[in-house]
N, CA and C of each residue as an Amber inpcrd file, in Angstrom:
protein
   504
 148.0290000 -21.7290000 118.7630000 147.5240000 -21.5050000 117.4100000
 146.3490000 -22.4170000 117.1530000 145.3950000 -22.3660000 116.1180000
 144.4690000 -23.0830000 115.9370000 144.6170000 -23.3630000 114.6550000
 144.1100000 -24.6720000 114.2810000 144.1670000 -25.2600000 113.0390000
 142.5660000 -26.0830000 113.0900000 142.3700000 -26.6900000 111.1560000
 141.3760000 -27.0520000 110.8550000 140.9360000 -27.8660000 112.1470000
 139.7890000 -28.2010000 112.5650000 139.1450000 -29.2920000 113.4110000
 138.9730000 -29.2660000 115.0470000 139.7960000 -28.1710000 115.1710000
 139.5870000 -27.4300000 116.3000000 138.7780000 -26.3270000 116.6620000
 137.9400000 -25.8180000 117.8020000 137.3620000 -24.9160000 117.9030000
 137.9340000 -23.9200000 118.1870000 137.1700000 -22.6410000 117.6330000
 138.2410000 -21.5390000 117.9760000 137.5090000 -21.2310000 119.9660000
 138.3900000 -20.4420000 120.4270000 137.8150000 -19.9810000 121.7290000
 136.7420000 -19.4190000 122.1480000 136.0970000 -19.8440000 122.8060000
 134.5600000 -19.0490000 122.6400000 134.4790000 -17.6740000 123.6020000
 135.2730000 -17.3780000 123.7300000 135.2010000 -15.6590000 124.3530000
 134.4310000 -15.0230000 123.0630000 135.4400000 -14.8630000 121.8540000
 134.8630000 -13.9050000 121.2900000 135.5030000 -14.4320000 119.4920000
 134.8750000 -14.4580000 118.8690000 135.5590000 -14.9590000 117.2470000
 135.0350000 -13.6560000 116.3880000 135.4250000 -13.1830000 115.6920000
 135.3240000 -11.3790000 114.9510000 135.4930000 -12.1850000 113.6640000
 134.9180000 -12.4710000 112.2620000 135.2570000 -12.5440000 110.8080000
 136.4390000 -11.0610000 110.6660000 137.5300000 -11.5880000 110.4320000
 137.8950000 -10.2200000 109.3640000 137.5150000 -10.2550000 107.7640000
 137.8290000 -11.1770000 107.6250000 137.9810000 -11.3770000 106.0650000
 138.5630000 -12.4700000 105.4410000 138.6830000 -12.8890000 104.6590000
 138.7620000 -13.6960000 103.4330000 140.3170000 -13.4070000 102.4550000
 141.0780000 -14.2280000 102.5160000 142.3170000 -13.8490000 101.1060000
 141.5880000 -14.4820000 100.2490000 142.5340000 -14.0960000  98.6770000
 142.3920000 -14.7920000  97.9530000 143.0370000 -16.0650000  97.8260000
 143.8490000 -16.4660000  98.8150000 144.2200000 -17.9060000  98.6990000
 143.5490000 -18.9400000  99.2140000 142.2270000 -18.9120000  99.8660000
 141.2070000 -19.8880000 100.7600000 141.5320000 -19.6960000 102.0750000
 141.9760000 -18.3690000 102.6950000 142.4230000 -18.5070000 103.5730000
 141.7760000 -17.5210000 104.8780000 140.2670000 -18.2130000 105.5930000
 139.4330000 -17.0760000 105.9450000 140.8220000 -16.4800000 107.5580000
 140.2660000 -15.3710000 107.7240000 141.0350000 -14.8670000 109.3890000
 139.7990000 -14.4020000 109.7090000 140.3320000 -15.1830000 111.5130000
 139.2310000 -14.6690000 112.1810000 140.3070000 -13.8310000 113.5170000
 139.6480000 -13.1460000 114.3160000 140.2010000 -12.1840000 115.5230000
 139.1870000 -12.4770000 116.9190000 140.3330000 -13.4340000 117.7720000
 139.3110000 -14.0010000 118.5010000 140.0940000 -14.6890000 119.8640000
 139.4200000 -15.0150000 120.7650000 139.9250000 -15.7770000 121.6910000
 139.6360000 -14.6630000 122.7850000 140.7550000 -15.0420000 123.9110000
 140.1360000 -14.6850000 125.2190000 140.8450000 -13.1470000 125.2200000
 141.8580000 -12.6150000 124.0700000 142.1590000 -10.7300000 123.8430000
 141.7400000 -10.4460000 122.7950000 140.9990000 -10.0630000 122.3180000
 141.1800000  -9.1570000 121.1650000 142.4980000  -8.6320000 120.1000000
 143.4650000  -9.7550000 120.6270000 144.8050000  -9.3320000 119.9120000
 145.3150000 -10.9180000 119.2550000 144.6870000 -12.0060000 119.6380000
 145.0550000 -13.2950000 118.8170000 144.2090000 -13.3380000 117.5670000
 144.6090000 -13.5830000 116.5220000 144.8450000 -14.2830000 115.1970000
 144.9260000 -15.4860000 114.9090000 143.0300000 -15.7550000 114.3020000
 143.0430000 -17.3460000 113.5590000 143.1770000 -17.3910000 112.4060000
 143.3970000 -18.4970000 111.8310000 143.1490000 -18.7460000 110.1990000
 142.3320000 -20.0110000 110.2630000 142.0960000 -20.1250000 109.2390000
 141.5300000 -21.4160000 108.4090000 141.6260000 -21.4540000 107.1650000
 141.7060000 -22.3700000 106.5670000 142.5060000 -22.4770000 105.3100000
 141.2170000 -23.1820000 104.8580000 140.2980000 -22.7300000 103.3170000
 139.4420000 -23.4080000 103.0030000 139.7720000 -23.5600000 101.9510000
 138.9670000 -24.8660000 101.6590000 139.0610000 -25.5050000  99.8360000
 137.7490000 -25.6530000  99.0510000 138.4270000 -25.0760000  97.4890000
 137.5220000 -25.0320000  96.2710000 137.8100000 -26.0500000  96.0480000
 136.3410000 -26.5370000  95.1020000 136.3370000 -27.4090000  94.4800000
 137.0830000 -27.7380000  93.0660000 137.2370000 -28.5190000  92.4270000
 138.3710000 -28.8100000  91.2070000 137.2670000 -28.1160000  90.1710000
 137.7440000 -27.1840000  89.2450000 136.4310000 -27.1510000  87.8850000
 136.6890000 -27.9950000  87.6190000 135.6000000 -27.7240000  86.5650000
 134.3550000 -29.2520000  85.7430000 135.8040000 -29.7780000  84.5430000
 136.2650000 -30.5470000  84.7920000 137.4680000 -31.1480000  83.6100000
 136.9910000 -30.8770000  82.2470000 137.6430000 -30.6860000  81.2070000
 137.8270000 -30.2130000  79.9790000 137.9660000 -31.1940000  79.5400000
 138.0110000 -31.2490000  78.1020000 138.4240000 -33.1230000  77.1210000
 139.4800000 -32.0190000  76.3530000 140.8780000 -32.8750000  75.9930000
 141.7210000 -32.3660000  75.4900000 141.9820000 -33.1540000  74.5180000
 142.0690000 -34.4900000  74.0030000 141.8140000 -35.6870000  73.1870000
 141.0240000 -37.1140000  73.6740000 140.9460000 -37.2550000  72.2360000
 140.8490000 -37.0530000  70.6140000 139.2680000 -36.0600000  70.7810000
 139.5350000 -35.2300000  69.8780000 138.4080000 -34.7200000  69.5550000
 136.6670000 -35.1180000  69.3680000 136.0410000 -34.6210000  70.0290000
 134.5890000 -35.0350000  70.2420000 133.9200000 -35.4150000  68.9410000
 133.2690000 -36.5020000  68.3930000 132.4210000 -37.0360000  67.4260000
 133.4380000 -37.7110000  66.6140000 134.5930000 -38.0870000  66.9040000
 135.8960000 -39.0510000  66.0230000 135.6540000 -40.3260000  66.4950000
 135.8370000 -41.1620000  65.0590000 135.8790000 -42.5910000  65.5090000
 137.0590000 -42.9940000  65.3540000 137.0970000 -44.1120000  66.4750000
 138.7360000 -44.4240000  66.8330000 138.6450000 -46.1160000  66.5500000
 139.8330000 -46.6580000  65.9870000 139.9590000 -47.9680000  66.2080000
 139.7200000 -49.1250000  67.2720000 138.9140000 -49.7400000  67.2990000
 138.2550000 -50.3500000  68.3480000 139.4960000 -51.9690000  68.5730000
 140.2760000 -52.1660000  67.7000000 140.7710000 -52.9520000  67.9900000
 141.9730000 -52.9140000  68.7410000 142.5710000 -52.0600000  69.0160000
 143.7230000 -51.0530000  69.4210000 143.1500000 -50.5930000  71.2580000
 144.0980000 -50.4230000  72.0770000 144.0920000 -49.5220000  73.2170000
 143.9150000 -47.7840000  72.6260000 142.7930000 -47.3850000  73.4380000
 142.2940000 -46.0250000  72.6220000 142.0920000 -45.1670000  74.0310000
 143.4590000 -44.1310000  73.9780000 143.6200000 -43.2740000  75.2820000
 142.7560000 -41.7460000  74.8670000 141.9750000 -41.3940000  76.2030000
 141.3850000 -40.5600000  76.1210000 142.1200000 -39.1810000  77.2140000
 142.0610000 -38.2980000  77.0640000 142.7870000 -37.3820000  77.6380000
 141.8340000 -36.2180000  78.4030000 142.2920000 -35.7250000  79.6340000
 141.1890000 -34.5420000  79.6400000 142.2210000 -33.2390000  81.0770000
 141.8140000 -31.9980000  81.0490000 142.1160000 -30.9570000  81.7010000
 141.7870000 -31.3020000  83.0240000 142.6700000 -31.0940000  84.2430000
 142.5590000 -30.9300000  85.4460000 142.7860000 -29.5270000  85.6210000
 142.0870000 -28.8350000  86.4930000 142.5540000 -27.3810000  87.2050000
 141.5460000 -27.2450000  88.4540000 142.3030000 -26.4920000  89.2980000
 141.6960000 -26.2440000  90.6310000 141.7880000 -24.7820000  90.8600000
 140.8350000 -23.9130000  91.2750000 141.2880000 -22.4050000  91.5200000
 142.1640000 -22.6340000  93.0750000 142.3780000 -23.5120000  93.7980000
 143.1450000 -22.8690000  94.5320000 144.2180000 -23.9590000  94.3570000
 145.6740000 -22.6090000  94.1660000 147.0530000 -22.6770000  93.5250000
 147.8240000 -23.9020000  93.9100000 148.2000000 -24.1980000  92.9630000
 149.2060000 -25.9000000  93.6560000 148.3330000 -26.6660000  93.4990000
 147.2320000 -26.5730000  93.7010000 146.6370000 -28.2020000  94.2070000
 146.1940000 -29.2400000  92.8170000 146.0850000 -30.5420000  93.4380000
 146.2920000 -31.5680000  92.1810000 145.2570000 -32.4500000  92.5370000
 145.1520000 -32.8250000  91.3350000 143.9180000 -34.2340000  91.3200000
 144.6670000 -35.6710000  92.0700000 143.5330000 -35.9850000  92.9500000
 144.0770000 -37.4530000  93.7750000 143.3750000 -38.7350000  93.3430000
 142.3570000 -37.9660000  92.7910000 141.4250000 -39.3450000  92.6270000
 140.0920000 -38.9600000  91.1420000 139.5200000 -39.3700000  90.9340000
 138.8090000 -39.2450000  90.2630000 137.2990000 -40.7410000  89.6610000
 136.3780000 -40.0320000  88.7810000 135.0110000 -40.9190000  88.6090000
 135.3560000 -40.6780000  87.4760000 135.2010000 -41.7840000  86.7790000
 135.0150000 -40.9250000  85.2340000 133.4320000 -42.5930000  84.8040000
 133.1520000 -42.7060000  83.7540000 131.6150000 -43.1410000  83.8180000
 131.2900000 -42.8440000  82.0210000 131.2460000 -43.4440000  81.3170000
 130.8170000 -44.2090000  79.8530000 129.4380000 -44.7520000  79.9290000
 128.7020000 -44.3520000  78.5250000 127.1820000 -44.9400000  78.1670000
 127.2930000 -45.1890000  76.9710000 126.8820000 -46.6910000  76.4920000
 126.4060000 -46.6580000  75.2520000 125.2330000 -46.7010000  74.5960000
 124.3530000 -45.6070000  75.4260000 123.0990000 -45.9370000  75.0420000
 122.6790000 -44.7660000  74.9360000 123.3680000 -43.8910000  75.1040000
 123.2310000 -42.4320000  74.7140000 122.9390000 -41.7370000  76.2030000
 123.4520000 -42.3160000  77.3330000 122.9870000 -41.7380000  78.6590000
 122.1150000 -42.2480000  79.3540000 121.0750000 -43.1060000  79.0650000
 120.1820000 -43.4890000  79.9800000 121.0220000 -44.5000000  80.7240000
 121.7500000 -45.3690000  80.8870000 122.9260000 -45.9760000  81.6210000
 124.0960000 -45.6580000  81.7630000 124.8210000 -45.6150000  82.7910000
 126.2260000 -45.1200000  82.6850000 126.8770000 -46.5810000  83.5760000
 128.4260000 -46.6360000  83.2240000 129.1570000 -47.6690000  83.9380000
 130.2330000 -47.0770000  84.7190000 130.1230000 -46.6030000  85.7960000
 131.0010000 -46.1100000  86.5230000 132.2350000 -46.7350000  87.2810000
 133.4580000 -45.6700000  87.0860000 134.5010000 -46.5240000  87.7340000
 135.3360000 -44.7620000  88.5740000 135.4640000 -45.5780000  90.1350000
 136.2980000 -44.4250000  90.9550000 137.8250000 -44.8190000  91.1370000
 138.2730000 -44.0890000  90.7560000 139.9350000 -44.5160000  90.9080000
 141.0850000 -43.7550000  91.5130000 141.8560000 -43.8340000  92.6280000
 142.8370000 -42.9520000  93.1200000 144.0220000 -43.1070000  91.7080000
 144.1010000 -41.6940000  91.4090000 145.1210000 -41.2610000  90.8280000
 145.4650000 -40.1720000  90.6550000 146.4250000 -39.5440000  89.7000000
 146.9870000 -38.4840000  89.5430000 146.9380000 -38.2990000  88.0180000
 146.3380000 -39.9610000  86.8960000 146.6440000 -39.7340000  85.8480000
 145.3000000 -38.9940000  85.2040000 145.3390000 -38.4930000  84.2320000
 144.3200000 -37.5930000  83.3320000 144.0230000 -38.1200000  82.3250000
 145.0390000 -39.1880000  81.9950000 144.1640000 -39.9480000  80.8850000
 143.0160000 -41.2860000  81.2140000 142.8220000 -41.5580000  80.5110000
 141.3970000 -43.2730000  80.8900000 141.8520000 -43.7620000  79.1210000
 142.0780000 -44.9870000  79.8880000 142.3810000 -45.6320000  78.5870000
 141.4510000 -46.9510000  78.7420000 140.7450000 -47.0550000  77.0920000
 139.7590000 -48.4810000  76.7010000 140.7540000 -49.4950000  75.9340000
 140.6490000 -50.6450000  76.9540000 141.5110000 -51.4970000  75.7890000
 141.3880000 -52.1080000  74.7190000 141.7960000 -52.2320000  73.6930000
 141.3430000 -52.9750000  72.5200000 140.2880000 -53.2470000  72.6170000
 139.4090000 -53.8250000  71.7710000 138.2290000 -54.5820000  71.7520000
 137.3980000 -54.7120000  72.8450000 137.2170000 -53.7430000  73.4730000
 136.3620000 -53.2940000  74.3340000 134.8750000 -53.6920000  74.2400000
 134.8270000 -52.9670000  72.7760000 133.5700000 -52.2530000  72.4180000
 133.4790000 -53.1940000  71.2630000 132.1890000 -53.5660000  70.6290000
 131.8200000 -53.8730000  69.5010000 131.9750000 -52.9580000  68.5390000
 131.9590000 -53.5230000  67.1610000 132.0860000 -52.4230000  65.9930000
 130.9820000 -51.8770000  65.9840000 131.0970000 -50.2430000  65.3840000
 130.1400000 -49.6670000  65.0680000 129.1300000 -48.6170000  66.5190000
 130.0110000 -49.5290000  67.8080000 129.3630000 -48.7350000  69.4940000
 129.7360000 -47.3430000  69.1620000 128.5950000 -46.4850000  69.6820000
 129.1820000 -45.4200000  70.1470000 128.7630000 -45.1640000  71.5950000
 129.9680000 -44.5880000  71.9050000 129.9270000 -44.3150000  73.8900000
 130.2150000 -42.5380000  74.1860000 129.4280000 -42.2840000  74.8590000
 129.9400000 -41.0900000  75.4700000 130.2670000 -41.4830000  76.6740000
 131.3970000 -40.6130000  77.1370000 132.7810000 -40.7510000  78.3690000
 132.2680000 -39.0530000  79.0580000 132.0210000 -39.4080000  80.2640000
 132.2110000 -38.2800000  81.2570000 133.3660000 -38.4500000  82.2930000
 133.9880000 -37.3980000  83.1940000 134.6260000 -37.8100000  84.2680000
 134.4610000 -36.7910000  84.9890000 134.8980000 -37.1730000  86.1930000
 134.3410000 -35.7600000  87.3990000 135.6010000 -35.8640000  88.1320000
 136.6380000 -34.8650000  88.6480000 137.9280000 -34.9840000  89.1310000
 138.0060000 -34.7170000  90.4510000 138.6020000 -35.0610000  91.4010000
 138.4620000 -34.7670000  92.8950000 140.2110000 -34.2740000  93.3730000
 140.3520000 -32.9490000  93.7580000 141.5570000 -32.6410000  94.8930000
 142.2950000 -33.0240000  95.4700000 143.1500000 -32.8340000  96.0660000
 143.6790000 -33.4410000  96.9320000 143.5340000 -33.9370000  98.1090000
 142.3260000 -32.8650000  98.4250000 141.7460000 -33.0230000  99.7190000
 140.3700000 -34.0860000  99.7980000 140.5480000 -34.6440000  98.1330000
 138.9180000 -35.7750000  97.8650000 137.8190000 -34.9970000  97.7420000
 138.2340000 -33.6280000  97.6320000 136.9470000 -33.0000000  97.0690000
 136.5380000 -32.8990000  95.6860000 135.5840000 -33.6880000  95.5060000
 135.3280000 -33.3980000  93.8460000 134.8530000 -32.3390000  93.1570000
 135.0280000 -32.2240000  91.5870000 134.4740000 -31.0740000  91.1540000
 132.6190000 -30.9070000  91.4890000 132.5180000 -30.0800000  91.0790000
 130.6230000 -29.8790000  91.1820000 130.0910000 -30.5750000  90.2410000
 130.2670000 -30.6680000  89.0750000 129.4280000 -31.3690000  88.2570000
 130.4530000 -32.1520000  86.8950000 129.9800000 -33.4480000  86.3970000
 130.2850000 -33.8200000  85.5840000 130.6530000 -33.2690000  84.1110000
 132.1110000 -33.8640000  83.1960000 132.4910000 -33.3310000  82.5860000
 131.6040000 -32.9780000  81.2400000 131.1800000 -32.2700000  80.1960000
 130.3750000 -32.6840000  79.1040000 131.0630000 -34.2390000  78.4680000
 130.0670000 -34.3300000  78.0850000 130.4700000 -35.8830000  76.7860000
 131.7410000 -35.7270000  76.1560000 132.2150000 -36.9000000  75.6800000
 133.0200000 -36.7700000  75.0800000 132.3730000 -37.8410000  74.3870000
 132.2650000 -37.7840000  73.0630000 131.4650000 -39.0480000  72.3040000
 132.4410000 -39.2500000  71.2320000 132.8400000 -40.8860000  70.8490000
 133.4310000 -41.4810000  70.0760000 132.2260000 -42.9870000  70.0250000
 133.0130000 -43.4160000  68.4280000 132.6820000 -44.3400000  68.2050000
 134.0650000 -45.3650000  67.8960000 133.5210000 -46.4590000  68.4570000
 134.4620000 -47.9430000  68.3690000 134.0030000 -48.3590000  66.5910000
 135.1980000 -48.1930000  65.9430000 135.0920000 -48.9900000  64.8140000
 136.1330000 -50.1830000  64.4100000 136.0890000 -50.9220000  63.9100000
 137.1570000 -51.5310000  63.2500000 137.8750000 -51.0010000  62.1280000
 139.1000000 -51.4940000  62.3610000 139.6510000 -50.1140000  61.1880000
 139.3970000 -50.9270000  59.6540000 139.6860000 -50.0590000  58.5880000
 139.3300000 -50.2860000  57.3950000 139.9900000 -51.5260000  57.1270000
 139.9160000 -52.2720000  56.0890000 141.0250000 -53.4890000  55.6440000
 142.0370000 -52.9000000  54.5730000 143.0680000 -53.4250000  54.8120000
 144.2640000 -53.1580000  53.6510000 143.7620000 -53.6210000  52.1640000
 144.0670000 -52.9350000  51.5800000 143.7920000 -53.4800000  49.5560000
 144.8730000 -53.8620000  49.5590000 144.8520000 -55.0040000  48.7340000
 145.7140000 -56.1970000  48.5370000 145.7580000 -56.0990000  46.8190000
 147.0340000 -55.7650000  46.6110000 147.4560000 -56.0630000  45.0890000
 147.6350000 -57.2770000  44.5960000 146.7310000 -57.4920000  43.7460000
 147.0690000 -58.9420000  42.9290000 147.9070000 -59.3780000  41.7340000
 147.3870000 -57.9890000  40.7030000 148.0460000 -58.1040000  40.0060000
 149.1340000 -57.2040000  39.5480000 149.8430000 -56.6900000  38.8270000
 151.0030000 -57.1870000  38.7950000 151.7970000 -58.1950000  39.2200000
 152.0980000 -59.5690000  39.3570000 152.2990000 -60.1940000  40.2940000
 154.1240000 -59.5450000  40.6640000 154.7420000 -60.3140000  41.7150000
 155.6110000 -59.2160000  42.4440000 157.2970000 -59.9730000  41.5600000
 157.3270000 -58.0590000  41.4960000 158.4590000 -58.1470000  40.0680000
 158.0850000 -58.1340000  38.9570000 157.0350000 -58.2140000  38.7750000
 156.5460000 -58.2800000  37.3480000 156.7180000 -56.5080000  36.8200000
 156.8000000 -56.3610000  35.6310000 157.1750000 -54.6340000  35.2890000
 155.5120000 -54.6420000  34.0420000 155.1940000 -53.3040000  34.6430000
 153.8130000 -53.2160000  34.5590000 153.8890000 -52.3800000  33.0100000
 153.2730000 -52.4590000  31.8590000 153.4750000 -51.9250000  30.7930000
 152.1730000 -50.8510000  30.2290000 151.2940000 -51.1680000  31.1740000
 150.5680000 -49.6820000  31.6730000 150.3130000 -49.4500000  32.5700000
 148.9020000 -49.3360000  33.1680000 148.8930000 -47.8980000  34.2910000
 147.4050000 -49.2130000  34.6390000 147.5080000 -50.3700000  34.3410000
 146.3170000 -51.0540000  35.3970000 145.9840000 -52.1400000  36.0290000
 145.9210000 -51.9930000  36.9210000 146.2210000 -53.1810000  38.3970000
 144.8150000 -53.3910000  38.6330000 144.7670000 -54.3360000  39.5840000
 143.7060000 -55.1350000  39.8470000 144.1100000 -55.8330000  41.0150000
């Protein structure tokens, strides 16, 4: 039998055709009656953003998880590794990071970012086989804010029973 990385026999190799599972056959060798395969691989599509929604600002003081779609057209197969890559300058710089995994989220930790940053987040996902998708994900743009401050009641002071309707 023949498998990936081997040559097929050079008498004679015939294309039949193509499945739809990546799986070309060829008709070949020294009869006209042996049967190759090769098993080929697609690339992962371009990942999707699934959260938080594009142009939301998120608490910058807090761990702020970002989420996004893996899929591969050919069946079963899973993400091993992945690039994913942040700019806060609107794209003319990016900070790239490659990482073996399986997870789909990228998480910024707390205080990452200064108040008021905004970053767009791309990522590009790679197979099982380390093949990556073709092209980078669109933006996903958030901004790092600090969250609002709590209002602090003064008056009434506490227990006190309020005999109208105004605080301060």
């Amino acid at each position: 039998s023949w498998s990936a990385g081997t040559a097929l026999p050079a008498a004679r190799a015939d294309l039949l055709g193509a499945s739809g599972s990546g799986v070309i056959y060829f008709l070949g060798g020294t009869s006209a009656n042996s049967l190759y395969s090769l098993a080929t691989n697609s690339p992962p599509n371009t990942a999707t953003w699934s959260s938080p929604a594009d142009g939301v600002s998120l608490a910058r003081t807090v761990d702020q998880v970002l989420t996004y779609n893996f899929s591969d057209p050919d069946a079963g197969d899973s993400q091993s590794e992945r690039q994913w890559r942040y700019s806060t300058d609107g794209g003319s710089t990016w900070t790239t990071t490659t990482e073996t995994t399986v997870s789909t989220s990228i998480t910024f930790a707390g205080s990452t970012f200064a108040n008021g940053t905004a970053v767009q987040v791309q990522v590009k996902p790679a197979d099982s086989t380390g093949t990556y998708a073709a092209s980078w994900s669109a933006s996903l743009h958030v901004t790092f804010e600090d969250p609002p401050s709590l209002t602090t009641i003064t008056s009434p002071t506490s227990g006190a029973t309020l005999s109208s309707s105004t605080a301060t």
